[in-house]
C-alpha positions in Angstrom: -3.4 -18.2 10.3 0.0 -16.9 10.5 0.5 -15.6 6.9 1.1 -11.6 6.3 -0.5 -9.2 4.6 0.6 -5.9 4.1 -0.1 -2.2 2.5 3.0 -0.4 0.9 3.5 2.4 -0.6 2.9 2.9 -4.4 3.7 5.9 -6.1 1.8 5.3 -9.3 -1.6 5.3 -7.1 -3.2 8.9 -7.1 -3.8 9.1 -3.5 0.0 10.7 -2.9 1.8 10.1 0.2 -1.9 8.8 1.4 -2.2 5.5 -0.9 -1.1 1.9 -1.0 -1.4 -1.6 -2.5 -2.6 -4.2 -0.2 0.0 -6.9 -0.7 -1.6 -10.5 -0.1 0.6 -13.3 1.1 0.3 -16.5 -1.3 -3.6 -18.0 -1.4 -5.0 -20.9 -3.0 -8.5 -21.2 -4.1 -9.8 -22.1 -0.6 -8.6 -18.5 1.0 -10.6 -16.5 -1.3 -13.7 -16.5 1.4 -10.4 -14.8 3.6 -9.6 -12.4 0.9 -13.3 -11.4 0.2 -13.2 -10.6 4.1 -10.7 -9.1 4.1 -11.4 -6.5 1.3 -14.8 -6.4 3.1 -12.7 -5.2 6.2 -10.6 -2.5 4.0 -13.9 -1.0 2.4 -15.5 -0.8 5.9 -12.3 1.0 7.0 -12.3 3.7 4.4 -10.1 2.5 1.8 -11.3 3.1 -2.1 -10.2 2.0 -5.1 -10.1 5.1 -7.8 -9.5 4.7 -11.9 -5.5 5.3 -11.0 -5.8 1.3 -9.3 -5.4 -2.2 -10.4 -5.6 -5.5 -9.1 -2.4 -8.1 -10.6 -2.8 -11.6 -9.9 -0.1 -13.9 -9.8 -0.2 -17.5 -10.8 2.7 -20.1 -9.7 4.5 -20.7 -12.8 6.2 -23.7 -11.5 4.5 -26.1 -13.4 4.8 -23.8 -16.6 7.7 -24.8 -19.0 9.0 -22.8 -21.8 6.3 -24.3 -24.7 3.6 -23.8 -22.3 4.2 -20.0 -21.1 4.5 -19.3 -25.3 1.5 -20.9 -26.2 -0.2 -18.9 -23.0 1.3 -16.1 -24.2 0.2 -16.3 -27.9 -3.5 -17.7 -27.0 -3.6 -14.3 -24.9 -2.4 -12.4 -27.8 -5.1 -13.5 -30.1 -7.7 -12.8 -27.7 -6.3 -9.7 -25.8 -8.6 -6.8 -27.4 -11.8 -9.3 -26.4 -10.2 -9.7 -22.8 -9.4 -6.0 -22.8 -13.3 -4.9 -23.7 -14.6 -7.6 -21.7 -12.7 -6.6 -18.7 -13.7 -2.7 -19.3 -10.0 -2.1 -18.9 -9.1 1.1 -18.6 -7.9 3.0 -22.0 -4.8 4.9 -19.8 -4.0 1.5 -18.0 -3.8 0.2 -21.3 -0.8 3.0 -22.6 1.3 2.5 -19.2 0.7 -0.1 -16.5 -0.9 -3.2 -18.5 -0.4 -2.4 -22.2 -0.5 -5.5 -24.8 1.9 -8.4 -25.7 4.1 -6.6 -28.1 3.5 -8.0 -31.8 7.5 -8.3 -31.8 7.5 -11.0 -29.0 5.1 -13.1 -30.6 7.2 -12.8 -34.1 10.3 -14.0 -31.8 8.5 -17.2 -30.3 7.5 -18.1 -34.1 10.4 -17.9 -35.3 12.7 -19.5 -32.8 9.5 -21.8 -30.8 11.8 -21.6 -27.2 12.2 -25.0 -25.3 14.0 -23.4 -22.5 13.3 -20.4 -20.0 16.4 -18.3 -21.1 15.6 -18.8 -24.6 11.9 -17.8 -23.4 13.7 -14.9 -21.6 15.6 -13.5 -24.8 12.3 -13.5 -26.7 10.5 -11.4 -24.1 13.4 -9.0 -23.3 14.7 -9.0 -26.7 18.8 -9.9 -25.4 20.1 -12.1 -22.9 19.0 -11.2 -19.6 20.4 -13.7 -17.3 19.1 -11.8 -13.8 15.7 -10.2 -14.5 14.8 -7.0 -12.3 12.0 -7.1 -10.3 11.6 -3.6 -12.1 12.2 -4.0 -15.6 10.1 -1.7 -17.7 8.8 -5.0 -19.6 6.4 -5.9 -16.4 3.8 -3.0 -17.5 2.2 -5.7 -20.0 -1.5 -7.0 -19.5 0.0 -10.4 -19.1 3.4 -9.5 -17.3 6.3 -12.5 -18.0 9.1 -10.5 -16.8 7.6 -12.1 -13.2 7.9 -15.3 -14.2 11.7 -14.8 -14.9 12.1 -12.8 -12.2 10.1 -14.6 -9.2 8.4 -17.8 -10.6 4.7 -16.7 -11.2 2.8 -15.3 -14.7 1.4 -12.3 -13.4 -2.3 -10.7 -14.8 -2.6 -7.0 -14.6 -5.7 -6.5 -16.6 -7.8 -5.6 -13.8 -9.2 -2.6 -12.7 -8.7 -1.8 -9.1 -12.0 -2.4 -6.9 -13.3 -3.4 -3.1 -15.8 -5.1 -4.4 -15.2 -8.4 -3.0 -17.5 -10.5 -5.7 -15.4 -8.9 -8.3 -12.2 -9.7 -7.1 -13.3 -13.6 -7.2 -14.4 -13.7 -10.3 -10.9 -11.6 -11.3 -9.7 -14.8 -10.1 
C-alpha cells in the first residue's frame, strides 16, 4: 500500500552487528491482519525474538491533553506491578529499558495537577525542557512520556519481544 517498513539497527538487541528492530510505519486497527502477516513473513524468514527484545507501541497522543496524559499516567501507576506480572515482563527489562513511573513524578502531578504540556513536561523531566531528545534517558519507562513530548504519541514498552503474531494483537 505504499507505506514503509523497515529494520534498523539496535545495539541493545543481543544479536550484535546481526540484529534489528522492525520499525512499522503508522497502523490503525484495521492493518493489524497486515502486521500479523507480516511478522508471519519475518518468522518464516528466520528472524527470532530472544529475552534481550521488546515490542513498544505507540499511541497518537493528539487527542491527549495535559489532565488526560496525568491521570493515564497515575491510573498506570496504581496498577503497574499487576500489568508488570500479568504481562510476565521481564525482571532485567524491568531495571533498564521499561522500568516503572518514578514515585517522584506522580508526587509532582499532585502537587502542581498540570493543565498544560510544558507544565506536564517539567513534571516528567523534573526542569524545563523546552526541546525533548528523541534520546533522553527518561524514555526507558514502562509507559514512556518523554515520546509524547518529543514526537506526539504515549509510547508502551511493557512487552516482551515475540513473532508470535496472535500475541502481538492482543499487545495491542
Amino acid at each position: 500500500d505504499g507505506r514503509a517498513w523497515s529494520v534498523v539497527p539496535d545495539g541493545s538487541l543481543s544479536g550484535g552487528s546481526l540484529s534489528g528492530e522492525v520499525v512499522s510505519p503508522i497502523l490503525g486497527y484495521a492493518d493489524i491482519e497486515t502486521l500479523q502477516n507480516i511478522v508471519r513473513a519475518i518468522r518464516k524468514a528466520g528472524g527470532r525474538a530472544d529475552s534481550s527484545c521488546g515490542i513498544h507501541i505507540h499511541v497518537d497522543g493528539s487527542r491527549f491533553n495535559a489532565k488526560a496524559v496525568a491521570n493515564l499516567a497515575k491510573m498506570v501507576h496504581k496498577q503497574e506491578r499487576l500489568l508488570e506480572l500479568a504481562l510476565g515482563v521481564r525482571e532485567h527489562r524491568l531495571t533498564r529499558y521499561c522500568k516503572p513511573i518514578e514515585a517522584s513524578f506522580i508526587a509532582a502531578i499532585d502537587a502542581t495537577k498540570p493543565t498544560t504540556m510544558p507544565a506536564l513536561a517539567r513534571a516528567w523531566y523534573g526542569y524545563e525542557n523546552s526541546a525533548p531528545s528523541r534520546y533522553d534517558s527518561s524514555r526507558y519507562h514502562g509507559l514512556n512520556l518523554n515520546s509524547i513530548f518529543y514526537r506526539g504519541t504515549i509510547e508502551f514498552r511493557y512487552f516482551n519481544g515475540t513473532l508470535h503474531a496472535g500475541e502481538i494483537k492482543s499487545y495491542i
